[in-house]
C-alpha positions in Angstrom: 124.2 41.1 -72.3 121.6 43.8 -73.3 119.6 40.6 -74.9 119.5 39.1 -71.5 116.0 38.6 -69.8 117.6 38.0 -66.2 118.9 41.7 -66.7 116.5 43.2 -68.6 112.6 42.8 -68.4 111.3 42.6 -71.9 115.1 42.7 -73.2 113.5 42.8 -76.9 111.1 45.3 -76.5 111.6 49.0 -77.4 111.0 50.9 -73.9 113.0 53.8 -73.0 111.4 54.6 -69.8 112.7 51.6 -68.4 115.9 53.7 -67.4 113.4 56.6 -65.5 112.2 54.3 -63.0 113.5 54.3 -59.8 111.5 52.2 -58.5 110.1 54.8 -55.4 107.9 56.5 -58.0 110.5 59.3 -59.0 110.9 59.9 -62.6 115.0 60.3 -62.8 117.2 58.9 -65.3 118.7 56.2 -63.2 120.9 54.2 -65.6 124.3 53.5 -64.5 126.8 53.8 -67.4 129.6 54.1 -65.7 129.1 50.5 -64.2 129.7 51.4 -60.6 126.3 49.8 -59.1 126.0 46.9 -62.0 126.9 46.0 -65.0 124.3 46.0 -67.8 125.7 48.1 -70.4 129.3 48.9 -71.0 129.2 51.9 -73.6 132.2 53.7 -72.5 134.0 50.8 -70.5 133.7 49.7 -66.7 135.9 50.0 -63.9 139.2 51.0 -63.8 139.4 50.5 -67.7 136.3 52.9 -68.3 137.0 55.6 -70.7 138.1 58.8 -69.0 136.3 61.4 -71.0 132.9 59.7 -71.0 131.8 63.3 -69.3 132.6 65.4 -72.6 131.8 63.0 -75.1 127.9 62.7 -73.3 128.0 66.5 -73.1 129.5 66.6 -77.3 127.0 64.2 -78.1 123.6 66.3 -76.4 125.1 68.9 -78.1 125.2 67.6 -81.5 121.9 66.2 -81.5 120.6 69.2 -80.0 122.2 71.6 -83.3 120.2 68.4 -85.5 117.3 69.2 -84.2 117.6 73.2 -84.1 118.6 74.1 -87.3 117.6 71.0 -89.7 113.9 70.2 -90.2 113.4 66.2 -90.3 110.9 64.6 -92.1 110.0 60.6 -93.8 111.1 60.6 -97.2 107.9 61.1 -99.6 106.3 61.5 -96.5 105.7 57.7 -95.8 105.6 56.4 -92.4 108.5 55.0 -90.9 108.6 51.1 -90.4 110.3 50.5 -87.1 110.0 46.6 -87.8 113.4 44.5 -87.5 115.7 41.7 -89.2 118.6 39.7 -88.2 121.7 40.9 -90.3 125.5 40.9 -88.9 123.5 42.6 -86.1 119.9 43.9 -85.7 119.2 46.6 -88.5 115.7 47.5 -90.0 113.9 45.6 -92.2 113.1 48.7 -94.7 116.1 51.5 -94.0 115.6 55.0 -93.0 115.5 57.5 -95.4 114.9 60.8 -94.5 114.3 64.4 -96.3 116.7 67.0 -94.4 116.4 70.4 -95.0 117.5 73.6 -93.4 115.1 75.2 -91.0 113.6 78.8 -91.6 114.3 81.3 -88.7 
């Protein structure tokens, strides 16, 4: 389903503004997880089977990301570039892994 080009357009391509259009020229986040207008993605279930706590575990997960971001400064091991490029595993993984320095920020 999220390879599918009569869903998607450019279902391979990285684009994460594709779910801020709203196709009258507002720029709003417009992507239906819940699966109440269509079904693209099912992260957290659809319908009447759709998890029920989907509301704290979005609000859990900003959060968590957020404290990342705050106190831990994130940076390309040796300082390389990272290589976004992709291969065909079990699923889709990176080519060359991630590896990252992490270290505490300074206040």
């Amino acid at each position: 389903m999220g390879w599918d080009a009569n869903v998607w357009e450019d279902p391979m391509e990285f684009r994460p503004e594709r779910f801020l259009e709203n196709g009258d020229g507002d720029q709003e986040v417009v992507f239906d997880l819940k699966g109440i207008k269509e079904i693209k993605m099912m992260p957290f279930g659809a319908g009447r089977r759709a998890c029920p706590a989907i509301t704290i575990a979005l609000l859990h997960q900003e959060y968590f990301v957020a404290n990342l971001v705050r106190d831990f400064a994130w940076t390309a091991e040796n300082g390389g570039d990272i290589d976004l490029s992709e291969k065909q595993d079990f699923t889709m993984v990176m080519k060359n892994p991630l590896r990252v320095h992490v270290s505490p920020r300074t206040r």
